[in-house]
Structure formats: structure tokens, C-alpha cells
N, C-alpha and C positions, 0 to 999 in steps of 0.2 A: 187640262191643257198642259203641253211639254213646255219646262222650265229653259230647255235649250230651244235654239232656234237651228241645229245644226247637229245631226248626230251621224257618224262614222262608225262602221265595224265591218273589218279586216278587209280593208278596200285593197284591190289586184286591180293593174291593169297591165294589159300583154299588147303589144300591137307585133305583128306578124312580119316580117322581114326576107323579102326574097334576094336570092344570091344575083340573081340573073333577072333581066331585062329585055322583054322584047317589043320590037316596035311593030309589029304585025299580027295579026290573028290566027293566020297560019303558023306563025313561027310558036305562040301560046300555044294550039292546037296537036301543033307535033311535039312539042316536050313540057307537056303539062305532066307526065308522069315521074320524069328524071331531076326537072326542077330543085333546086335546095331550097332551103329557108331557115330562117332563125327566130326564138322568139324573144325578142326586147322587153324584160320583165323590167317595166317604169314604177312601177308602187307595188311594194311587197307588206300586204299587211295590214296598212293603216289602221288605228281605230284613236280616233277622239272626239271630245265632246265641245261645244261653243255654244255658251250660255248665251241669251236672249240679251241685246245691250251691250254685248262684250265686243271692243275692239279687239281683233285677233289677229294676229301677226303668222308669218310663212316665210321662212328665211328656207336660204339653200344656191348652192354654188349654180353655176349655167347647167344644164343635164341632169339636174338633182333629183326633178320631178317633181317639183314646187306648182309649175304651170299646167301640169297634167293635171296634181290635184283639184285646185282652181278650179279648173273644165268640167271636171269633174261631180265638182258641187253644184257647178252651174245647170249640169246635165246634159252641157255640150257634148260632152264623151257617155260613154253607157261602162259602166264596168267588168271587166272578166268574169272577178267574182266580189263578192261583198253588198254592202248596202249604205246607200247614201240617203238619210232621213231630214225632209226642211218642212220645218213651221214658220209659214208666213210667206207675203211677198217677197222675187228675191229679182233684184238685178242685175245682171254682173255686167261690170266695167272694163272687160276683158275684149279681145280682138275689135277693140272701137273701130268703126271706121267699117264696120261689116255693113255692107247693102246699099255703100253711098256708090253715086251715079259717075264716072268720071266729065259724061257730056254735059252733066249739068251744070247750074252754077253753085257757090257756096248756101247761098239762099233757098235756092230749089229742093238743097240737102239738106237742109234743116228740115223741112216739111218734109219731104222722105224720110227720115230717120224718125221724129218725132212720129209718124204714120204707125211704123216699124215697131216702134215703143209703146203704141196705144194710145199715144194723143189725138184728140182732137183738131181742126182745122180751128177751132178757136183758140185751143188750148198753145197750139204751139204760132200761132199771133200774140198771145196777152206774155209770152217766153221770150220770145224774137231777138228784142232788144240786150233782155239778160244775156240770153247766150250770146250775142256780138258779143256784145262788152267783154265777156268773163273769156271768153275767144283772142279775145284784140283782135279783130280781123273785120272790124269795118271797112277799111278802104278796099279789099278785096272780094265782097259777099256776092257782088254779079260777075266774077270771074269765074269762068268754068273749074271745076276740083281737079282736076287733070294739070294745071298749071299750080297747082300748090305743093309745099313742100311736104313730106311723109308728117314734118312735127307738124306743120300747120295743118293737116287732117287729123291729127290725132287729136290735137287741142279744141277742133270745130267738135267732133267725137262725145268727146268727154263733157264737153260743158252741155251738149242734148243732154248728156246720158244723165247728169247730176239734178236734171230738173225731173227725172223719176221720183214717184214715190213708192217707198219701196219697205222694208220691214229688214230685208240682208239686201246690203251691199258686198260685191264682189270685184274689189277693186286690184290689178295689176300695174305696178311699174309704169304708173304714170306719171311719177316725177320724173320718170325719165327723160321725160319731153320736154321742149318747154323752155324759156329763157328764166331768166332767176322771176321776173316778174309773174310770170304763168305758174313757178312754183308756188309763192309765195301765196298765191290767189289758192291754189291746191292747197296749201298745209291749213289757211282758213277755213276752207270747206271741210276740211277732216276737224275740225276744231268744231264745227256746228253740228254734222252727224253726229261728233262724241257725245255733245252735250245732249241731244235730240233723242236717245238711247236707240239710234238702229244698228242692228247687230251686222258690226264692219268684219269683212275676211281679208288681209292686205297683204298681198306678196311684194316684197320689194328687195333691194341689195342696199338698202340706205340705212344702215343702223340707225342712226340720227334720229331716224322719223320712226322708227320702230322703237325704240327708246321713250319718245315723245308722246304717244298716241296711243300705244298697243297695253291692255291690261293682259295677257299671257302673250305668249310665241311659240311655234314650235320650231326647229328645224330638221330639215330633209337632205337625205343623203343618202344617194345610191337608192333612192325609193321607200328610204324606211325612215324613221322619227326619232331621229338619234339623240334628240334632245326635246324638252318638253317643262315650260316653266316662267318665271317672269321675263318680261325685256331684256333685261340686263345679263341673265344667267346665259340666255338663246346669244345674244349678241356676241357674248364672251366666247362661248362656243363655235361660234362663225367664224369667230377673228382664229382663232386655234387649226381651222379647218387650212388655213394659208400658210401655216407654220412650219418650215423645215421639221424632219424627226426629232434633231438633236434638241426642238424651240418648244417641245411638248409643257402642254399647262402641268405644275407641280400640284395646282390647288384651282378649284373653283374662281379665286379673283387674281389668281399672279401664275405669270409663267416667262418662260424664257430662257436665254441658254446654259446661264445659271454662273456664267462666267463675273458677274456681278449682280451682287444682291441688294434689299435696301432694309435696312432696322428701325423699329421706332419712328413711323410716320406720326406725325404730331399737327396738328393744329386747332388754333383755341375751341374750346366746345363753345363759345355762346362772344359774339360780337353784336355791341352797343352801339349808336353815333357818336359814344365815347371813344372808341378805342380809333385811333387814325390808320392803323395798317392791320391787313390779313397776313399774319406770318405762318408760313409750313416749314416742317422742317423733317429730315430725315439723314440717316448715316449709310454712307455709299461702303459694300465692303467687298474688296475683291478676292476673288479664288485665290488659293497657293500659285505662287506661279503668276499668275494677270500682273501686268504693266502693260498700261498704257493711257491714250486720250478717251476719253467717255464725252459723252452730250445725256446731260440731267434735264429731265424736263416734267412741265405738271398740267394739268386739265380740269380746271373747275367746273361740275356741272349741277343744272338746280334739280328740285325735286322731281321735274319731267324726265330727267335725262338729258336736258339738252346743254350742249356746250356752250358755257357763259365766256371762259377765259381761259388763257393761260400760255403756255412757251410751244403749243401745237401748232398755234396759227401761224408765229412767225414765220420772218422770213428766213432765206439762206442765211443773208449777213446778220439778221438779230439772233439765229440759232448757234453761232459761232461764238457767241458773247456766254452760251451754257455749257462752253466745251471746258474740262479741266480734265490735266493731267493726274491717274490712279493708280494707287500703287501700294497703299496702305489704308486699313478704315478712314474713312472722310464725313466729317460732319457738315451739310449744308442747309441754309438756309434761303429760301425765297420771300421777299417782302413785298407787298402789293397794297397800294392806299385803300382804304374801305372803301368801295362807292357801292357796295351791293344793298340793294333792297330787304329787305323782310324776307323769311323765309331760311327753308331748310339745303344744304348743297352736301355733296364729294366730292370729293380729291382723288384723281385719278394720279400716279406715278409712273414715270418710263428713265428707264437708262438705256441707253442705244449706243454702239460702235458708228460716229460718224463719217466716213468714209464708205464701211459697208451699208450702213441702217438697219445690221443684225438687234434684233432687239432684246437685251442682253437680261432686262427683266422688267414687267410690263406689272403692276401693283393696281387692280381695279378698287375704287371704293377703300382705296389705305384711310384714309381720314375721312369724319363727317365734322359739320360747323355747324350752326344757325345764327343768323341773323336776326335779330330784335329792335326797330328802331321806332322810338315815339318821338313825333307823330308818323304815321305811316303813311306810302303813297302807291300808287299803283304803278309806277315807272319800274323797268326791270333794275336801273340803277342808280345813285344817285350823288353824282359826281360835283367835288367845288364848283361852282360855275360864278365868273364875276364880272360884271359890267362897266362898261367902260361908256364916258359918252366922249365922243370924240369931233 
């Protein structure tokens, strides 16, 4: 039995491209000979592997050919040339929303879809209720689909499609949808497959959740796999992909336009519920030549990737409070009360030109910390908190 649930090699796909348009048969008929065309070469190449149980990530700008792959694996698409090999059952969560009725009601489309998918007329009764719920769209289920909004089919969609069982999941840009509440319901259900080991394929533009979730990535570009490795390296990569020339990465975790740089990221390796503040510190040094205003700023995240803290989230007016004028080495310091849990984090660094938002030099993973606190608790934080009776 194959270790992977997912094998790739040197996957092509070409779709055919005519110059000219006709809207008659005769008009085909008379210049089917003279006609142009082009061919749109979408994936040049591919080959990779996705182990069985592995969350797998799919980054890549709009036209990348992210979505083609996807299709691809799903067997929606047939490929030019290559081979696309799957062990096991496979899902895909991709063009939700395929084969619902618009005359029907939302109701009627659950049992249509659930049909679609293999369910049972029991099966998708003893569901019913979940997918309302995990939908929000009770008050709406005997309204025809035709009066609902695109997200709100997407979301009726996705929560049939979740109650598959399945061995690959083929999930697409469904956080895209969706109010924070719908997401929120989403990044749960990616928390249960992970544990559950079915081997996830996720394309998305959400680093956060690519970070969070995905144990490799790869990313796509212009059809080929121009990067291939953990969350962090892919994500790094993406962000690069938006970068002016002049903004080109110098190193795998820092880049930027080099007009100021940062030395000697610091902070404590190992915090107790002794120690009352997180202190980071680093030295701002500008170019021969740089004068001027900078904005310092920092990003704590934990050992998922996800973003706990720090001067990113502010606002306009609290990010005006990190602006200082630069013009010779600068040593600065951030101090932040301990409220963090147990566990292991980084320190993400950025210097930025505020007026432009040129980003002058971007430091991934400068610093690592851990947290140690006895007794321990499961709260992600764990801040004074004090009572008042009043």
C-alpha cells in the first residue's frame, strides 16, 4: 500500500485558445481553416508528492494556476500530459455549489446535493439539522436558492460537502466566504480533519491559515513550483512575490529595500510567571545618506504560526506612537506585560517608511522565546484579572 495519498509527475495542462469568435455555424464552417489560436500553457511540469495525513497547502497569486491544479487532482480536468496518482477516497470542496437547483428551496438542495454526493435519503435526514446550523441559514431553508446571496450558497455548499467521508480532502478558498462567524466555524473543521489524519490539499491567499494548519506548501507561479517547503518558507515566498524589484528578499527570513536595516534582535530565551514583562529589543541602522521618519514595529506568533500580538494590528493613530525620527544607529526597545501562556513563539520584525508603507526591512522569525508557567492552563493567555464587587 502507497505511503502517499497523492502522487504528481510532470503534470502539463494546455487549454486551446481561439483568436476569433463566431456566433454561427456557417460563419465556423466557412473559416475553420484560416482561424488563429493560442495555446495557454497553465502547468508546466509539475511533479510532487502528499503523504497520507498531511495537511498540504497551494499558494499562488490570481492566474498562477493554483486552481487548475486543484482540478486537477480532483480529475475535474484531464491533463495534457503527465500523471495524477490517488490512494483512497477523495472529495473535493471545490466549485460548491455544482448541481444546486435555483427553483428549489434551500431544503430541497440539501437532498439534491447530498444525492449528488452519495448520500442516502436517511443519511442526509439524520445531517439536516448539522448542516443548517453550521450554514446559519435556518430562517431561510424553504426559500427558493435563487433569492440567496452567491456567499450564502456557498456556505449551504460547503457544509453538505463536510459531512463526506472522505480519506483527501480538496478544499479551495473557502474562507473566502463567509462572515468571521462562518470562518471561525471553518478553521474548527480544519482543526478536526487535522487531528482525524485525512489527507487535506488547501489552496488559499490566507497565509494565517496556511501557517496555522498546513504541515508543507508549495507555491505556484506562472504554472511551475517555484517554491516547495514548510508554511513559513512558502509564505515568505508569497509575500516576495508583491515586492517591488528594488524590495527583493536578501535572505530566506529578511528583505527589503535595505534603506534600513535591524541588528541584534534579542529577546529572553525562556519567560516564567516570574518575570512581569516580554522585552524585545533591537538596533535600527540606516544607509549612508537615510534621514528620516521610520515606523518600528513587531508580531508575536505561537508555535502554529498564528498571530498572538503585537504593533500590526494597531490602529492608524496607535501606529503613530512607533514612528521615530532616523538618522544615526538607534537602539529600541518594546515592553509588553507577560500574559502569554505556556509554550513556544517568534518574533517577527518590520521597519516601514510611513507615509509610503515602502517596507524598508521585513526580519521573519528574528527572535524565538518560550514560555514556562507552573501551574499551567489551557487559556491561550493569561492576563491580571481583578475583581471588584460593587
Amino acid at each position: 500500500m502507497s505511503e502517499y495519498a497523492i502522487r504528481v509527475r510532470d503534470l502539463r495542462k494546455e487549454f486551446v485558445l481561439p483568436h476569433e469568435r463566431h456566433s454561427s455555424l456557417k460563419a465556423v464552417l466557412m473559416r475553420t481553416r484560416d482561424r488563429g489560436y493560442e495555446m495557454q500553457h497553465v502547468l508546466r511540469g509539475v511533479t510532487l508528492d502528499i503523504a497520507k495525513g498531511e495537511f498540504f497547502g497551494i499558494v499562488g497569486r490570481n492566474g498562477s494556476g493554483k486552481s487548475t491544479l486543484l482540478k486537477l487532482l480532483a480529475g475535474i480536468y484531464q491533463p495534457t500530459s503527465g500523471a495524477v496518482e490517488r490512494h483512497g477516497a477523495l472529495v473535493p470542496l471545490i466549485e460548491l455549489g455544482v448541481g444546486f437547483n435555483p427553483e428549489l428551496t434551500g431544503r430541497e438542495n440539501v437532498y439534491l446535493n447530498g444525492a449528488m454526493l452519495g448520500f442516502s435519503r436517511r443519511r442526509v435526514q439524520e445531517i439536516y439539522d448539522d448542516v443548517v446550523e453550521f450554514a446559519d441559514l435556518e430562517p431561510f431553508m424553504d426559500q427558493k436558492l435563487k433569492n440567496y446571496s452567491s456567499g450564502m450558497q456557498v456556505r449551504l455548499a460547503f457544509s453538505i460537502a463536510t459531512r463526506a467521508e472522505a480519506d483527501i480532502l480538496l478544499i479551495d478558498e473557502v474562507l473566502a466566504v463567509g462572515d468571521a462567524d462562518f470562518q471561525r466555524k471553518c478553521l474548527a473543521y480544519f482543526r478536526e480533519v487535522k487531528a482525524s489524519g485525512t489527507t487535506v490539499v488547501f489552496v488559499s491567499h490566507d497565509m494565517d491559515a496556511v501557517r496555522k494548519f498546513c504541515d508543507r506548501a508549495v507555491l505556484v507561479e506562472n504554472g511551475e513550483l517555484v517554491a516547495h517547503g514548510t508554511p513559513d518558507e512558502v509564505a515568505d515566498a508569497y509575500a516576495h512575490l508583491f515586492m517591488p524589484p528594488e524590495e527583493a528578499a536578501s535572505d530566506g527570513r529578511r528583505f527589503g529595500t535595505g534603506a534600513v536595516t535591524m541588528r541584534d534582535a534579542e529577546a529572553p530565551a525562556e519567560l516564567t510567571e516570574a518575570d512581569a514583562d516580554l522585552v524585545i529589543t533591537t538596533t535600527l541602522v540606516p544607509a549612508d545618506g537615510f534621514g528620516g521618519r521610520v515606523r518600528a514595529g513587531f508580531l508575536v506568533r505561537d508555535a502554529d504560526g498564528a498571530p498572538v500580538f503585537g504593533t500590526s494590528g494597531a490602529t492608524a493613530t496607535q501606529s503613530r506612537q512607533y514612528d521615530l525620527d532616523l538618522d544615526v544607529p538607534t537602539t529600541i526597545r518594546w515592553r509588553v506585560a507577560n500574559i502569554l501562556n505556556d509554550g513556544d513563539y517568534t518574533v517577527t520584525l518590520t521597519v516601514t517608511d510611513p507615509d509610503s508603507g515602502s517596507v524598508l526591512e521585513e526580519w521573519n522569525d528574528a527572535a524565538r522565546f518560550a514560555v514556562r508557567r507552573v501551574p499551567r492552563t489551557a487559556n491561550l493567555v493569561v492576563p491580571p484579572i481583578t475583581l471588584d464587587v460593587v
